[in-house]
N, C-alpha and C positions, 0 to 999 in steps of 0.2 A: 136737890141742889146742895145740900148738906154734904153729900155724898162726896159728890166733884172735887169738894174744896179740900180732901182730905189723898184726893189720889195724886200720882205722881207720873207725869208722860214719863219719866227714867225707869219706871217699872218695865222691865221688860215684857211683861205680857200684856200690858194696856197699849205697851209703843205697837207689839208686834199686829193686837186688834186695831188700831188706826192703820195700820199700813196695809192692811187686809182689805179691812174697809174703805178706805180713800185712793188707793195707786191704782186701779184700773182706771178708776173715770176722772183720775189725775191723767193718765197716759191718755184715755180718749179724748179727754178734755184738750190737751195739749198735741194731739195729733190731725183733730179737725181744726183748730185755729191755726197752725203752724206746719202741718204738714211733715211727711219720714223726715226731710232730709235736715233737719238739725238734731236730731235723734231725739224723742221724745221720752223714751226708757229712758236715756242716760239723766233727763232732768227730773224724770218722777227720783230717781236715785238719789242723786244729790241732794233733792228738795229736801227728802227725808234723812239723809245725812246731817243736814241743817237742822232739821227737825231735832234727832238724837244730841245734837251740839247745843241745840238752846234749850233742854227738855225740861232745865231747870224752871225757864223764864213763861215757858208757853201752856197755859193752862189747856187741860182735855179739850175743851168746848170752844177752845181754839183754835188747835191742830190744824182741822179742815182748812181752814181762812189760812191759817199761817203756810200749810204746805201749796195750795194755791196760789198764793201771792208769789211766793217764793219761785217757784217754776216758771210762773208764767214772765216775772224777771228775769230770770236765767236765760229763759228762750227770747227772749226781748234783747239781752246782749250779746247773744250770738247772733243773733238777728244784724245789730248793729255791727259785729264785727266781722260778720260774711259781710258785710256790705263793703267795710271796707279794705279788704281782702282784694275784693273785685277792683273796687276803684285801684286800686296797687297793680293788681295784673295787668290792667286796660291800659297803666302807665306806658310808653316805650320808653326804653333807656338812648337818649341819643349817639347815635351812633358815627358822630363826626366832631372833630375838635377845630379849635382855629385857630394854630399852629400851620404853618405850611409845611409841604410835603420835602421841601428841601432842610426844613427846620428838624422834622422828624427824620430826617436821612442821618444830619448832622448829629445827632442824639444820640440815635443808634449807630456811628461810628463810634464816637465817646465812649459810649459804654464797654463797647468791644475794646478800645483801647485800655481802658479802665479794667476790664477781668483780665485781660494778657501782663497791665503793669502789674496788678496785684498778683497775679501767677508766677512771675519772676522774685517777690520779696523773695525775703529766709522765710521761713514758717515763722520762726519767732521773731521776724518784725511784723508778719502777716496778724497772726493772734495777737500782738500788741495793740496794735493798729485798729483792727476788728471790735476790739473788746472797748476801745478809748470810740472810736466813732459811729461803729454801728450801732452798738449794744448802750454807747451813751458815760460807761465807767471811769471813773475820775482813775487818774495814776496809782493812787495808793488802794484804792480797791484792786487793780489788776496786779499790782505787785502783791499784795496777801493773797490774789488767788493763786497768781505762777509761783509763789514762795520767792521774791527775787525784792531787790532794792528797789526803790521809786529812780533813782538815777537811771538803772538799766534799765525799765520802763521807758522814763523819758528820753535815754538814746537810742531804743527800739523804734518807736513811734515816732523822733526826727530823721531819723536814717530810714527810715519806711515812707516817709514826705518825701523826703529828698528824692530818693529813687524814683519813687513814683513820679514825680513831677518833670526828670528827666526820659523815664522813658513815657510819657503821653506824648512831652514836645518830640523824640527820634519818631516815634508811629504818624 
């Protein structure tokens, strides 16, 4: 007993004897409760991964119980998370809106209308425009990034409204 209180699981040849002696009938241990397919190797692995992380905390005569527990938790929330993996699969994603079909016609002209008015700006009321509403960018961030005035910005992006809003109403 004496003995024990003096060793250290961080020793690597006491860790390497525990793993020797405990991972097969850790992996059989975990293969007859839990069966291949959540991979039993991979958790005798980790367990003792765990094992070499706490090596400070876990006395010898412990090891066994500790890598034990350990795995048999591991496979315990894989367990739980194949579960719910499945319930997610089994979901269907509904596949109908309620929107009517004349609503989504009307949307989808819109939009067409909307990429041909945007195809006609200049580029540089396009990039203005883009960068202020797509992208979200206050005036004086996209003027620091074109190198250009906040005014020419904000007459970019008014004359890019304008336009735009003339040609949706001719479409």
């Amino acid at each position: 007993m004496g003995k024990q209180l003096h060793e250290n699981i961080c020793e690597e040849r006491l860790f390497s004897s525990i793993f020797n002696k405990h991972s097969k009938d850790l992996h059989n241990f975990l293969y007859y409760k839990f069966g291949e397919l959540l991979n039993p190797k991979d958790k005798v692995q980790e367990a003792f991964v765990k094992l070499w992380e706490n090596c400070s905390k876990v006395s010898p005569d412990k090891a066994k119980s500790f890598v034990f527990t350990t795995a048999n938790n591991l496979m315990l929330n894989e367990t739980a998370h194949q579960k719910v993996v499945l319930r997610h699969q089994q979901t269907k994603p509904k596949m109908y809106t309620n929107e009517s079909p004349e609503f989504l016609m009307q949307e989808s002209e819109y939009h067409d209308k909307l990429q041909k008015a945007l195809a006609n700006l200049t580029e540089a009321q396009r990039v203005a425009f883009m960068m202020n509403r797509v992208e979200g960018k206050r005036f004086k961030e996209i003027a620091a990034l074109l190198d250009i005035s906040t005014k020419a910005v904000e007459k970019r992006i008014y004359g890019a409204l304008e336009k735009l809003r003339k040609d949706i109403k001719e479409l």
